[in-house]
C-alpha positions in Angstrom: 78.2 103.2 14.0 80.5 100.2 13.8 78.6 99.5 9.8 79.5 103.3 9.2 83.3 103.1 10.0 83.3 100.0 7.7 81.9 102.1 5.0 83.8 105.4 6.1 87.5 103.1 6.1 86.9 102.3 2.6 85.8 105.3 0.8 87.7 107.4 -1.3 86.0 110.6 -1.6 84.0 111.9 1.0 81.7 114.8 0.3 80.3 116.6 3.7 76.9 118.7 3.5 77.3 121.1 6.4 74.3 123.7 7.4 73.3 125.5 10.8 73.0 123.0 13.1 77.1 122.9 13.2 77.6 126.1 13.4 74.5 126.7 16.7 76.7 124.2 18.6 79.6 127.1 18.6 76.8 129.4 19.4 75.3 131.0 16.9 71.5 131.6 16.6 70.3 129.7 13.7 67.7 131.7 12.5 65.3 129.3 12.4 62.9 127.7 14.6 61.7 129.7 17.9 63.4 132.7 18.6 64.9 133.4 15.4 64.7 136.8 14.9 66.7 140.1 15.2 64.4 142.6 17.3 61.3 142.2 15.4 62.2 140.5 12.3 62.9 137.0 10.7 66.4 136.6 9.0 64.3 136.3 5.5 62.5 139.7 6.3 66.1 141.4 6.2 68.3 139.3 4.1 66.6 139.9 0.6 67.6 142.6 -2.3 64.3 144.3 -1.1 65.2 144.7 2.3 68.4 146.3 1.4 67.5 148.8 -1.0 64.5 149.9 1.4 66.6 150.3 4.7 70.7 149.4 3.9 71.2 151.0 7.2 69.3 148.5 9.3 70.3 145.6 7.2 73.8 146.5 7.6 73.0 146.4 11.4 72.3 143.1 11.8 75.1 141.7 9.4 77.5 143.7 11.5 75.8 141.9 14.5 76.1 139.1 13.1 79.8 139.4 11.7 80.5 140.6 15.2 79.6 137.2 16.7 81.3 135.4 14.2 84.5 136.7 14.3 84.2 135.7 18.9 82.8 132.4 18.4 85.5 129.2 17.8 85.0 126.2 15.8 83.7 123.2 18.0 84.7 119.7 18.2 82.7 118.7 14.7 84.5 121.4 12.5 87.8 119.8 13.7 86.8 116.3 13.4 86.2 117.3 9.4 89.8 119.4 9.0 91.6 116.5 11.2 90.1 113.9 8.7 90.3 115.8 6.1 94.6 116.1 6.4 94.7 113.1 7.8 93.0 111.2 4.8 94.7 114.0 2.0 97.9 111.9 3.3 96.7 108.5 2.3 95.8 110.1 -1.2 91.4 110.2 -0.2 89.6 113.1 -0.6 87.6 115.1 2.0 85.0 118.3 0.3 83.0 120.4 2.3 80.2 122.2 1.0 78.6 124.2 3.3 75.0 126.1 3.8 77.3 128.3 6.1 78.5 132.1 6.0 80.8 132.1 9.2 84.0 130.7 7.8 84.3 128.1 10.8 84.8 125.5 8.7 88.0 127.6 7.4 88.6 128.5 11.1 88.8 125.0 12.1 91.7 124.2 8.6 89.4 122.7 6.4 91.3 123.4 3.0 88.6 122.1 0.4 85.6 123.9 0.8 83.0 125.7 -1.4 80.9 128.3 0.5 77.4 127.9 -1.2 75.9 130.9 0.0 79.0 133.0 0.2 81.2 134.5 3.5 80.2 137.2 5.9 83.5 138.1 5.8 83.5 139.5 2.0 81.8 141.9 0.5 80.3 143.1 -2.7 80.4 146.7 -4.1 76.5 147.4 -5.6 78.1 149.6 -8.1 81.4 148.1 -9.7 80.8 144.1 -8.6 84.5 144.0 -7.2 84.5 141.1 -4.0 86.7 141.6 -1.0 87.7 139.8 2.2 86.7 141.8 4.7 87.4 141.2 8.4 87.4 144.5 9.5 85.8 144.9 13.7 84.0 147.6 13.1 83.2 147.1 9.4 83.1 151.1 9.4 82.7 153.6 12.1 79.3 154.4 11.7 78.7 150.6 12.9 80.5 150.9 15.9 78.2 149.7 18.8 75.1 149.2 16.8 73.3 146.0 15.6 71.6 145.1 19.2 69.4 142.4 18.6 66.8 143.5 21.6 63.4 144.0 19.9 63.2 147.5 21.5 66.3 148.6 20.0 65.6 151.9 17.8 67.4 151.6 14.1 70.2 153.3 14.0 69.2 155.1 10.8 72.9 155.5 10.0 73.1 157.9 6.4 74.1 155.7 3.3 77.3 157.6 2.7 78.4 156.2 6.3 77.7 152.8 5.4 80.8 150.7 4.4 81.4 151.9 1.0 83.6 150.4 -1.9 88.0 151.0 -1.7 88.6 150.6 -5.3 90.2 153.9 -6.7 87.3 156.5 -8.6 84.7 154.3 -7.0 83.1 154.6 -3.5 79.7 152.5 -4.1 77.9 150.8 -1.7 78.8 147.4 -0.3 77.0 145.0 0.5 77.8 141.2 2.3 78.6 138.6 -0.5 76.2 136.5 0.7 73.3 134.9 -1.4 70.1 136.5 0.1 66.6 135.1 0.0 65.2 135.2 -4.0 68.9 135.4 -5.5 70.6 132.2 -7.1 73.4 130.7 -6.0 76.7 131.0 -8.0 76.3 129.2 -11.5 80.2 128.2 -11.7 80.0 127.2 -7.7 77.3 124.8 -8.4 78.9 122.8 -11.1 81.4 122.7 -8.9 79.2 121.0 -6.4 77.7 118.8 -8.8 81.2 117.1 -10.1 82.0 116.5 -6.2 78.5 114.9 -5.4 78.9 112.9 -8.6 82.4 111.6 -7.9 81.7 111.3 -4.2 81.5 107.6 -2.8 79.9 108.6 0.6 78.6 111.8 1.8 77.9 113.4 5.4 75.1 115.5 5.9 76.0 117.5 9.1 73.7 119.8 10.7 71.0 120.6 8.1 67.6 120.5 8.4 67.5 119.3 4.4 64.9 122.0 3.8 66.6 125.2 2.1 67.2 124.3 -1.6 68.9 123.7 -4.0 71.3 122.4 -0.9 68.3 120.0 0.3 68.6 118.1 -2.9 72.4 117.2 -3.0 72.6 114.4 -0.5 69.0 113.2 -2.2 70.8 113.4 -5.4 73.5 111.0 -3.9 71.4 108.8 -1.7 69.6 108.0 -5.3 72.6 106.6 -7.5 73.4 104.1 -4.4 76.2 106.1 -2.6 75.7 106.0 1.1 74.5 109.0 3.2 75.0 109.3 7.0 73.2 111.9 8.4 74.3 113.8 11.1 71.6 116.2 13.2 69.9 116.6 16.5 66.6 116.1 15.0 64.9 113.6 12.5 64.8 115.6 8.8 62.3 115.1 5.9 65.2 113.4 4.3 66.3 111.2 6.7 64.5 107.7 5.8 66.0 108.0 2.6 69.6 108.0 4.1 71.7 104.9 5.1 72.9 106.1 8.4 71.6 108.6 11.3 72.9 109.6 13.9 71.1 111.9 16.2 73.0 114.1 18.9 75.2 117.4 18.9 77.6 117.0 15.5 80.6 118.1 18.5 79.9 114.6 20.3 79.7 112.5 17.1 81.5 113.5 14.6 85.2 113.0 16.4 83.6 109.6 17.1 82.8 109.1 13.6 85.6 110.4 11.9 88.8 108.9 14.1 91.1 107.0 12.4 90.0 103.6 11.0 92.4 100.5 12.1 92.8 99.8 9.0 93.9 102.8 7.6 97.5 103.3 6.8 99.7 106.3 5.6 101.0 105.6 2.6 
């Protein structure tokens, strides 16, 4: 830790990788791993294109499920470390850029200002038929949701009709909504991912926090780093496919570390 702090005091422009792990430590399921599914499917067999033009109903379900738990859950002890040091270092003219794997808007939760959401918010939406996004933090999302989304696998669908759904506010249009979020087999924001790719190439040390450094394109970023000589310090309560190629690991709960991590340097100064 103590080489760590000497390379954290002296950088300039920190770029954090944040994914699941960060977010299961507020309690959300991750998806992943044992027990990740919503009565009897996977995440991937309901968040695809497919999925939701077959059933919209019962994908809606578990997004509002899912948006429901969100909006209960609070950041934890990690997410503040990054929005502490991220003011704290904006004031002594360094940089802090977050880009997360993420769709819960903790990070944002927590006050961390500089932030690009990779795979999009749960908390927006997308009409299907005039492409207008919206925050959205509506409890229901729409009546029709009210009480639905149980995850238990003996839950019936709800099999709520498509006009019920949450449908689109602009005037003369009424489409479908969907969740702005980037499902499996869709790509990621073109203009978002050059914005990713200026931070990771200005970037003169980089935390990977709570990712298992296997969904790409994110899995290559901190790679891509790691490979022109800038440090990586991985964060994560497991050993990752990537992590011999990092400088730094630290393995425990991101809540314990990062504050440790992160506090103020004695050298740094306010300027």
């Amino acid at each position: 830790m103590a080489n760590f702090r000497e390379v954290f005091a002296k950088a300039k422009h920190i770029v954090v990788i944040s994914g699941a792990g960060i977010s299961a430590e507020s309690g959300l399921p991750t998806f992943r791993g044992a027990g990740g599914y919503w009565r009897k499917w996977k995440a991937q067999d309901l968040a695809t294109p497919q999925a939701f033009a077959y059933n919209p109903s019962r994908v809606w379900e578990f997004y509002h499920y899912r948006r429901e738990m969100m909006q209960r859950v609070e950041p934890n002890p990690g997410h503040l470390a990054i929005a502490e040091c991220e003011a704290r270092l904006h004031k002594q003219g360094r940089r802090v850029m977050v880009i997360t794997q993420n769709i819960d808007e903790l990070h944002r939760k927590a006050g961390t200002k500089n932030i690009l959401e990779i795979h999009g918010s749960i908390f927006k939406t997308r009409c299907t038929s005039c492409g207008v996004v919206a925050e959205n933090h509506k409890s229901p999302i729409c009546p029709a949701l009210s009480g639905k989304g149980a995850p238990d696998p003996e839950t019936q669908d709800a099999t709520i009709p498509v006009e019920k759904l949450p449908r689109c506010e602009e005037a003369a249009c009424g489409g479908l909504l969907r969740p702005h979020v980037v499902w499996f087999g869709e790509n990621l924001d073109p203009s978002i991912l050059e914005e990713v790719d200026r931070e990771l190439a200005l970037c003169d040390l980089c935390l990977v926090v709570g990712t298992s450094s296997v969904v790409y394109p994110a899995a290559m970023f901190a790679p891509q780093v790691s490979a022109r000589g800038v440090p990586v310090a991985e964060f994560n309560m497991e050993i990752t496919p990537a992590t011999n190629t990092f400088r730094f690991h630290f393995q425990g709960p991101c809540g314990k570390i990062l504050p440790e991590a992160l506090a103020p340097h004695e050298t740094e100064t306010v300027s």
